[in-house]
Phi, psi and omega in degrees: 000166185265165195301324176282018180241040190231126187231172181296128197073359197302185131242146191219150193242092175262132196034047190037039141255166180245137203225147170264151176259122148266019179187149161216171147201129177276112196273146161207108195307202141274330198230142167077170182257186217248150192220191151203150146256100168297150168215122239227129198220109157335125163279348197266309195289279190116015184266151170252136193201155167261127189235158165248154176280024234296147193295341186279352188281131159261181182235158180250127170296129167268152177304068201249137178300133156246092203263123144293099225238153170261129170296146186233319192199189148212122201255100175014336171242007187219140192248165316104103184229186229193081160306090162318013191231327185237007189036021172251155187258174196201139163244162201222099193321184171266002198264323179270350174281306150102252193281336154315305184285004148283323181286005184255151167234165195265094164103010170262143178277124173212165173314084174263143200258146155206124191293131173051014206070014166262185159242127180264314197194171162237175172234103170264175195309146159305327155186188206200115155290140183198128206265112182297161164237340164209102140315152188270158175253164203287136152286105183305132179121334194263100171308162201280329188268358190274319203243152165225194188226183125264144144213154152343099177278169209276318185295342155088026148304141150270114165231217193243131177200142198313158169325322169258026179273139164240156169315139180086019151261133169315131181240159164236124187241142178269131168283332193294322195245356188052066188230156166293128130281313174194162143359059187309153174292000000 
């Protein structure tokens, strides 16, 4: 693929290592041609490094499977997944999950990438019901489209969520951005 279609989680295969992008940004000067710059974390090693991009360079995508799995646990140093389909499991450091491992729940089906038969990373869901736990209580007077709040998610995410949400309400949160979407049903 060419150097401007490399997005954030992508994994590319760079000096024949497999590296994840944890960043990109596309420079395009006034003068001169056009780049990116990435910033790229070894899957084998764990260093994190900055590479830049000229747009014409191309990058080799690595191949990666996707399965679907159930989460079963996490004992502190390992998150524990679970292939619904062959029952066998794979664990995942807390270092290849990073902020992704505040959003598992015990029994959620979620996406695991895996190279060769390893597990690299999951793809979570577009959104998760998530039960506030602690809240500001509502202000009279304030509108829902004027105010926000902070609360407590039961998983201890702090995010933003309108003036009438209270505690013990169900929410729908995008995990990738850590935002309120609406109300659950």
């Amino acid at each position: 693929m060419k150097a401007t279609d490399i997005r954030n989680n992508k994994i590319i295969i760079f000096d024949g290592e497999l590296c994840r992008v944890l960043d990109f940004h596309h420079n395009t000067p006034g003068k001169g041609p056009a780049s990116v710059q990435v910033k790229l974390r070894n899957l084998r090693s764990g260093t994190q490094f900055e590479h830049k991009f000229r747009s014409s360079d191309s990058v080799d995508l690595a191949f990666i499977e996707v399965r679907e799995m159930e989460y079963l646990y996490g004992d502190g140093t390992a998150y524990h997944f679970m292939n619904t389909e062959s029952y066998e499991q794979y664990a995942l450091s807390a270092e290849d999950l990073g902020d992704q491992a505040k959003w598992l729940s015990e029994g959620m089906k979620i996406q695991v990438q895996l190279f060769e038969g390893n597990p690299l990373g999951v793809e979570l869901p577009k959104s998760i019901v998530c039960t506030v736990a602690e809240t500001q209580p509502m202000v009279k007077g304030a509108t829902a489209a004027s105010s926000a709040k902070p609360a407590t998610l039961e998983n201890g995410v702090v995010i933003n969520v309108p003036n009438f949400i209270e505690d013990g309400t169900d929410v729908v949160v995008d995990p990738v951005e850590g935002k309120y979407l609406e109300r659950a049903k």
